[in-house]
C-alpha positions as CSV (number, residue, x, y, z in Angstrom):
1,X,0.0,0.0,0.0
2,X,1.2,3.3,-1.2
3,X,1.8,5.8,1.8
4,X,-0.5,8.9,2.5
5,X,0.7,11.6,0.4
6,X,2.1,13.3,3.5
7,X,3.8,10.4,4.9
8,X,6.9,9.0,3.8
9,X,7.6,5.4,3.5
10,X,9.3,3.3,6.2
11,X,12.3,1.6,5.4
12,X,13.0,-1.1,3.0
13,X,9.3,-2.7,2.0
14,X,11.1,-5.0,0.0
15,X,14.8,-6.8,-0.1
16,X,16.6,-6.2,-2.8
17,X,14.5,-3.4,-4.0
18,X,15.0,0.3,-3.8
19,X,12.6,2.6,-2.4
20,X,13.0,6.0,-4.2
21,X,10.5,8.7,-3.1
22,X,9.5,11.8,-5.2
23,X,7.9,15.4,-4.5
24,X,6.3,17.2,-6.8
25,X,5.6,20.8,-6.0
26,X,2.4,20.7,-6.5
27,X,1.3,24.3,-6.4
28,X,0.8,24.8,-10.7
29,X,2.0,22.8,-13.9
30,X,1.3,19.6,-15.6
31,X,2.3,17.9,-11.9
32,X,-0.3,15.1,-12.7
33,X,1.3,14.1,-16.3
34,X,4.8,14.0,-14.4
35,X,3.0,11.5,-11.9
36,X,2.1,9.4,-14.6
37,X,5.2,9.7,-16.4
38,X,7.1,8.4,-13.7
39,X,5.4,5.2,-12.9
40,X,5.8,4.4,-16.7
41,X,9.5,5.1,-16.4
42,X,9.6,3.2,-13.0
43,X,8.3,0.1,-14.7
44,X,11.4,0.3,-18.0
45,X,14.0,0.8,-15.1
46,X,16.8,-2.1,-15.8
47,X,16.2,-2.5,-11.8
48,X,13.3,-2.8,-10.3
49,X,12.3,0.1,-7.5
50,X,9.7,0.7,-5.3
51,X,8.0,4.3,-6.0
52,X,6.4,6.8,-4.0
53,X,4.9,10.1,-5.2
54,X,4.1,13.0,-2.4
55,X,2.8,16.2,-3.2
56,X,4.5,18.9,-1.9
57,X,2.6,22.7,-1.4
58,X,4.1,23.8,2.1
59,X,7.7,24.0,4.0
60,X,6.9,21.2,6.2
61,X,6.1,18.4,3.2
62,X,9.1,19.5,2.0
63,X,11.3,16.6,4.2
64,X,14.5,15.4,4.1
65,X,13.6,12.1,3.7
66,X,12.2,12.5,0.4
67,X,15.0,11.5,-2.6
68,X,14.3,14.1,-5.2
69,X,11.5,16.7,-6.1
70,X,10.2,17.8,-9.8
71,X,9.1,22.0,-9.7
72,X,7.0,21.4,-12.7
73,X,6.3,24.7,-15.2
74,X,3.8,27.0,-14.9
75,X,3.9,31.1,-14.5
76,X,7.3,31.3,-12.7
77,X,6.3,34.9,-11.5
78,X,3.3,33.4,-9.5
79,X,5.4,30.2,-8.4
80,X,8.0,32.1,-6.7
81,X,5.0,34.6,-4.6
82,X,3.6,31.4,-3.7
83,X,6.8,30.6,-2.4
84,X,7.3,33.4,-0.7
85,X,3.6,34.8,0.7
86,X,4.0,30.6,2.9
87,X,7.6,30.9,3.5
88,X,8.4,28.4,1.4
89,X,11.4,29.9,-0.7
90,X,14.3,29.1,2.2
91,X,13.3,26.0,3.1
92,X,12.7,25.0,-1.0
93,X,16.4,26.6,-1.3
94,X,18.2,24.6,1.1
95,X,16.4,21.3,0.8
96,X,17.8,21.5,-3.4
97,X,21.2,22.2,-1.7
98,X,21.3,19.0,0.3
99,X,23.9,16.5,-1.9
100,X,22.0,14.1,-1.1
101,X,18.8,15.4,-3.1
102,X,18.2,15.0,-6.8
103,X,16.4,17.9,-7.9
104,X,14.2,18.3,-11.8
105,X,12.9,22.1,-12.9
106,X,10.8,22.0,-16.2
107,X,10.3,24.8,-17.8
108,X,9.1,27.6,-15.2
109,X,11.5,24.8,-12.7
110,X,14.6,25.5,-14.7
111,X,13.7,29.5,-14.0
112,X,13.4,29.4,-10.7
113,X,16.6,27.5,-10.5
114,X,19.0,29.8,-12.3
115,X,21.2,32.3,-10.7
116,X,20.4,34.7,-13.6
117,X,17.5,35.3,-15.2
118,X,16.6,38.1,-18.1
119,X,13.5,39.3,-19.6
120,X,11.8,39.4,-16.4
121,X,8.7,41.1,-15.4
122,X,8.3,44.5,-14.2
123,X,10.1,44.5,-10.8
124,X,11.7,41.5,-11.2
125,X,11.3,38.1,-9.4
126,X,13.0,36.2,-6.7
127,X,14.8,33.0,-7.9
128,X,15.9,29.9,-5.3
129,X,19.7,30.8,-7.7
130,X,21.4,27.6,-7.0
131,X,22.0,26.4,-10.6
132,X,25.1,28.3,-12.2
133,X,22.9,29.1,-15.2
134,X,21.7,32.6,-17.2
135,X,18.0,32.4,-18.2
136,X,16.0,34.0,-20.5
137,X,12.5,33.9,-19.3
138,X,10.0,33.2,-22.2
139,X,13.4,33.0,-24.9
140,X,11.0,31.6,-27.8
141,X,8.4,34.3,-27.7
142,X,4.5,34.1,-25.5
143,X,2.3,31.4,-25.5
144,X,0.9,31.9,-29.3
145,X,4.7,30.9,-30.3
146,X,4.8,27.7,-28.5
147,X,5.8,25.2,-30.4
148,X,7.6,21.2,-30.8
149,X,11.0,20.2,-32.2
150,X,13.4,17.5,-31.9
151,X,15.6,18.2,-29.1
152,X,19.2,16.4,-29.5
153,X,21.4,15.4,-26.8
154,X,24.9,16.9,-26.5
155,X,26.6,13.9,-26.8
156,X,26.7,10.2,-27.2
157,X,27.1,9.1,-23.4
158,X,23.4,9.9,-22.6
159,X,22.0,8.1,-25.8
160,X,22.8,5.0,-23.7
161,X,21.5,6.5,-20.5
162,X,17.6,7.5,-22.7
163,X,17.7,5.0,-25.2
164,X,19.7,2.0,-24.2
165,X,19.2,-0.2,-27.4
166,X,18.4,2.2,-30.4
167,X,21.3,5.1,-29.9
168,X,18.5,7.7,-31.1
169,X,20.5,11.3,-30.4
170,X,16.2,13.5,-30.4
171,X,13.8,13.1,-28.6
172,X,10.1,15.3,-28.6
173,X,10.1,18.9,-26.7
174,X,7.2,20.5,-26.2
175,X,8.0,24.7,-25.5
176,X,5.0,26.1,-23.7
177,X,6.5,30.1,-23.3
178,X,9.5,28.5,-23.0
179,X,13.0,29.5,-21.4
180,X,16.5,28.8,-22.6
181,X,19.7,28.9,-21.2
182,X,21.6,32.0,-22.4
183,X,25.5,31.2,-20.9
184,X,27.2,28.7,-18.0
185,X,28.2,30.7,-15.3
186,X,30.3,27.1,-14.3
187,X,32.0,24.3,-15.5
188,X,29.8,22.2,-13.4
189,X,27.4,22.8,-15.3
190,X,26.8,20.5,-18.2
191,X,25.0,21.1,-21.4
192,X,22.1,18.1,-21.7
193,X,20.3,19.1,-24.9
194,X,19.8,21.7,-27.7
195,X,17.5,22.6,-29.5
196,X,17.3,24.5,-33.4
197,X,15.9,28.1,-32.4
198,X,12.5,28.0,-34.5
199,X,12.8,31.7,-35.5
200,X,16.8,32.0,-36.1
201,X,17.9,28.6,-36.7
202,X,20.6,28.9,-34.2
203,X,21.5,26.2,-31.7
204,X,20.0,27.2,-27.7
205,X,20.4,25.1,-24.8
206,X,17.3,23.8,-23.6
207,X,18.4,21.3,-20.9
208,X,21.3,21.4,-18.6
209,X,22.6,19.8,-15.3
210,X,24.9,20.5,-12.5
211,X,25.5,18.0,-9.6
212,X,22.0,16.7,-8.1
213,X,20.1,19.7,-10.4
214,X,18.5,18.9,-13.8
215,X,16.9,22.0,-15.5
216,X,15.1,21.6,-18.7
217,X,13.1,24.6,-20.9
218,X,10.6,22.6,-22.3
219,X,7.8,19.8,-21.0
220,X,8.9,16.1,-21.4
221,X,5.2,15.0,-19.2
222,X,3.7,16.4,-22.2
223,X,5.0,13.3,-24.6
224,X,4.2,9.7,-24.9
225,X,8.2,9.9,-24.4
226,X,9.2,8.9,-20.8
227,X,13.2,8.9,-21.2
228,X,13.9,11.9,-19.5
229,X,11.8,10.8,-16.8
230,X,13.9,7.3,-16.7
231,X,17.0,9.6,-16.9
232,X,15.6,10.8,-13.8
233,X,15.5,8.3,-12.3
234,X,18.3,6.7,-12.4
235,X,20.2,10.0,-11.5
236,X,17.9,9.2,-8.3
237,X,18.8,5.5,-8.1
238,X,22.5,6.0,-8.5
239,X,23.3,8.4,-5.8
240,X,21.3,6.1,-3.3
241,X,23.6,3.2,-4.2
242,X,26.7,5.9,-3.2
């Protein structure tokens, strides 16, 4: 029996077989299609895990015995006065700053992330600025200009990692007012994914990690596609076996 969503799970419900237990802020965004996309991706795991979902929409569901958390998109504006008007945006920062929490920001997530962000609103917004990244808020254009492409993976190591027997390189975005990642502001950080600028043609990075942090501008719930979400996983998996 799956927990209450409030609870977490006790230890080890079955030997051999790791319990891995996911957040999702649950406070706007497609935070029901990322539920669904990872139990798909829990069942193509090449191990076998035991998976708990938990909302998260105040300080004290954030705990630290929860593995990793997905800040799903949605109007990053009114995300981060949410976070702020139930003194959320402290506790949010230092629970993505544990080492031993894998963290996933789609779209609005990856703004709320950055250190940097551009194209802001009127008086600006306050960021959780723990990924060393410089964001352009709504890069592609508003919501009439959202659009999907092929996204392609940087290079060959994660083909393995998303598609472990066809080496496929794209995979579907979906760019709902979309962000993109403008420069690196570290060598931590590590380019995922580009995409071809629809407008320009030029190549913008749309998905980037650094450590336990995995940022991408468009919406991978939004796709029959549930790699990145495996990707995710695994990050998760992994660092619990460390």
């Amino acid at each position: 029996m799956k927990p209450h969503p409030h609870e977490m799970p006790p230890g080890d419900l079955k030997s051999g077989v790791a319990i891995v237990t996911v957040g999702l802020l649950e406070i706007q965004g497609a935070f029901l299609e990322h539920r669904v996309a990872l139990q798909k991706a829990a069942r193509l795991l090449s191990k076998p895990i035991d998976l708990h979902l938990v909302e998260v929409r105040t300080a004290e569901q954030l705990r630290p015995e929860m593995d990793a958390l997905i800040i799903p998109g949605g109007e990053s504006t009114t995300i981060s006065i949410y976070l702020k008007r139930n003194s959320m945006e402290e506790p949010l920062r230092h629970w993505v700053q544990n080492p031993d929490h894998v963290t996933w920001g789609t779209c609005a997530g990856m703004i709320l992330l950055s250190k940097l962000t551009e194209n802001q609103k009127q008086g600006g917004q306050s960021s959780l600025a723990v990924m060393d990244i410089d964001v352009s808020r709504n890069y592609f254009g508003r919501q009439v200009q959202s659009f999907e492409a092929d996204v392609r993976m940087s290079d060959s190591s994660l083909n393995k990692a998303f598609k472990k027997d066809t080496f496929q390189d794209t995979f579907p975005g979906v760019f709902i007012r979309a962000p993109a990642i403008l420069k690196l502001l570290s060598d931590d950080v590590k380019v995922l994914a580009t995409v071809s600028d629809p407008n320009t043609g030029a190549k913008v990075i749309v998905a980037a990690q650094q450590d336990n942090m995995i940022s991408t501008a468009f919406h991978p719930e939004l796709t029959e596609d549930c790699a990145w979400h495996v990707y995710f996983l695994e990050q998760i998996v992994n660092k619990k076996a460390t």
